[in-house]
C-alpha positions, -999 to 999 in steps of 0.1 A, spaced: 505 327 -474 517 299 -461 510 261 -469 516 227 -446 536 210 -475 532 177 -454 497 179 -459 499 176 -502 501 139 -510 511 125 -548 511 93 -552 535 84 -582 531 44 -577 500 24 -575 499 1 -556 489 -32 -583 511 -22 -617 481 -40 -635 458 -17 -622 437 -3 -652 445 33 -663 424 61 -659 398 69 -683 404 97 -704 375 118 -690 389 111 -654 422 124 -668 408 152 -685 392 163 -651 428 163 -634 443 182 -662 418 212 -659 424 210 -620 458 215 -620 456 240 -649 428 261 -623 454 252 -596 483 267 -618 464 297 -627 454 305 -587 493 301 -579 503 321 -601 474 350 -598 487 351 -559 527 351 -564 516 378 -590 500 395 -560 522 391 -540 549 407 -558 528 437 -554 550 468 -530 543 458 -492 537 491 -485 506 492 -505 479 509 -484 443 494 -474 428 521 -493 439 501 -524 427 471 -522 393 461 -532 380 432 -506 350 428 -525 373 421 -561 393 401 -541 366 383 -523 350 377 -560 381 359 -578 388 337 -548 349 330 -553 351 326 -591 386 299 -584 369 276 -558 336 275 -581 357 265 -608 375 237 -590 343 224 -579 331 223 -613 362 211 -629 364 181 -602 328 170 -605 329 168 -641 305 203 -646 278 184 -619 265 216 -608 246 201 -578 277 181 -567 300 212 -570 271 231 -546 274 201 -529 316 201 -525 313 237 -515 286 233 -494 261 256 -505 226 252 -523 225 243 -557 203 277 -562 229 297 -547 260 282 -570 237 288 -600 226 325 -591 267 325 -584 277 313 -619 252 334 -637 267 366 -620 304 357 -628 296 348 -660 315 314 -650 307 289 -681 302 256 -668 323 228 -685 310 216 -715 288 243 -721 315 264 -742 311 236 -768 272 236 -767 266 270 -776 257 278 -809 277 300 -827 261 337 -839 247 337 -870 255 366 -892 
């Protein structure tokens, strides 16, 4: 895989040092980003670590196709805060289809994990 490094931008300095901070949900949202980020990297230098000589028979397009799937879903999410319709909307699809998506991934949107009840016993 290979990545234009001059196209990643970080900008360490703002430009007006009394510029107000982020707020902490803004924050939050960058945090889980680069965690999803982090966990993508290291899923594909995992793979690629994998013998070269690995025949096609092997690999599963369809489990592939599915993770890289469940990532980018994820990152939507993550960067519009859990707005389902903006995430369809960042990847483009229909709101109905990122739904039907999530339910058959079992992706829980953010925030949700907190708002389910616990099982009572």
């Amino acid at each position: 895989m290979y990545m234009d490094n001059s196209a990643i931008i970080f900008n360490h300095q703002r430009s007006d040092p009394m510029e107000a901070a982020e707020s902490p949900a803004v924050l939050d949202n960058k945090l889980e980003a680069l965690k999803s980020l982090a966990s993508t990297i290291l899923s594909e230098v995992s793979s690629m670590k994998r013998s070269p000589q690995t025949p096609a028979a092997e690999i599963n397009l369809a489990a592939e196709v599915q993770e890289f799937e469940i990532g980018l879903i994820r990152c939507a999410l993550i960067r519009t805060g859990g707005n389902q319709r903006e995430a369809a909307r960042t990847l483009k699809i229909k709101p109905t289809t990122l739904h039907e998506k999530i339910k058959r991934y079992g992706i829980i949107p953010i925030g949700m994990a907190a708002k389910q009840p616990e099982p009572q016993i």
